[in-house]
C-alpha positions in Angstrom: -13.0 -4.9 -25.6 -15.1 -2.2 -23.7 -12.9 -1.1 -20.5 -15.1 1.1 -18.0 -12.2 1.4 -15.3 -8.6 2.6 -15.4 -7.3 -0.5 -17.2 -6.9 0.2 -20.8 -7.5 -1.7 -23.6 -4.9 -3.5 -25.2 -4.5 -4.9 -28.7 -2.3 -7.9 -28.9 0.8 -8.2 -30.8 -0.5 -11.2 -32.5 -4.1 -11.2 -33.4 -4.6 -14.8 -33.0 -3.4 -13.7 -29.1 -6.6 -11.3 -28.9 -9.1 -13.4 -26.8 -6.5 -14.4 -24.2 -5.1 -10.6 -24.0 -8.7 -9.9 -23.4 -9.3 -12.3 -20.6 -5.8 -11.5 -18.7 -7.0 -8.1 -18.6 -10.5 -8.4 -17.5 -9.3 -10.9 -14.9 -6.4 -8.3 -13.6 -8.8 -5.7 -13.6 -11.3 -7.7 -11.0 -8.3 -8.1 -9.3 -7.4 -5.1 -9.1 -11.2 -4.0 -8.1 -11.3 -7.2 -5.4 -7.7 -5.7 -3.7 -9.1 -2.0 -4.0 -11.8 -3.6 -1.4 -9.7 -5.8 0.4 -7.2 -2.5 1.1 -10.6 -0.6 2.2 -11.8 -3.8 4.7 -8.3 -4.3 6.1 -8.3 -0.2 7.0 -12.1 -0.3 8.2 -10.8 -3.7 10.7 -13.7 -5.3 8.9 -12.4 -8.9 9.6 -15.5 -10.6 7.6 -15.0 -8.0 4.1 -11.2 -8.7 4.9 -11.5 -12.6 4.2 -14.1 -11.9 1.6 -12.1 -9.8 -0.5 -8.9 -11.5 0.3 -10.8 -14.7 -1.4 -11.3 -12.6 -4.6 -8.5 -12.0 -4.5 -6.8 -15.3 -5.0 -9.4 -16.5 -7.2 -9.2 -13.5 -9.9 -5.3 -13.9 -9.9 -5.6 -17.6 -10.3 -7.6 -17.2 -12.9 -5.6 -14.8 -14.4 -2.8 -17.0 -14.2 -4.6 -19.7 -16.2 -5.0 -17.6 -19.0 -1.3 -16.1 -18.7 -0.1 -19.3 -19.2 -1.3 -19.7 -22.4 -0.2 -16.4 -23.5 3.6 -15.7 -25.3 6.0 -13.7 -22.9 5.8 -10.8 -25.0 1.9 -10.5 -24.6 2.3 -10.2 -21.5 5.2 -8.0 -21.3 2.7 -5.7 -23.4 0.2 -6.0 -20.9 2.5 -5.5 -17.8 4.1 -2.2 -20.0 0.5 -1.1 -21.2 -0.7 -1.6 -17.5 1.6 -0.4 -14.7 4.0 1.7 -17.1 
């Protein structure tokens, strides 16, 4: 997988695990781009971007969450290591 932002790309520990690493990181990095936006709308006292972004928000986590679920606990630990450090 391509990456084009600060999120890295991370192999899975399991091979078989590779798609669902794939998707938990693209989601949590549209999450990460949706609250980037949401922080700027929230400072700006944009109250229309605010409930926009705070949408995104929800939705890219929740979708991120589907695919977690699926994932072994030490995928994600990887992820959550590989990630934020």
């Amino acid at each position: 997988m391509k990456s084009n932002s600060l999120i890295p790309t991370i192999k899975a520990i399991n091979p078989k695990h590779q798609t669902l690493v794939n998707r938990c990181v693209s989601w949590l990095q549209k999450h990460h781009e949706a609250d980037r936006l949401l922080n700027i709308a929230d400072g700006e006292g944009d109250d229309k971007a605010y409930k926009k972004w705070d949408k995104k928000c929800e939705y890219t986590f929740e979708k991120y969450l589907e695919y977690a679920e699926e994932l072994p606990q030490r995928e994600l630990d990887q992820i959550d290591k590989l990630i934020y450090g």
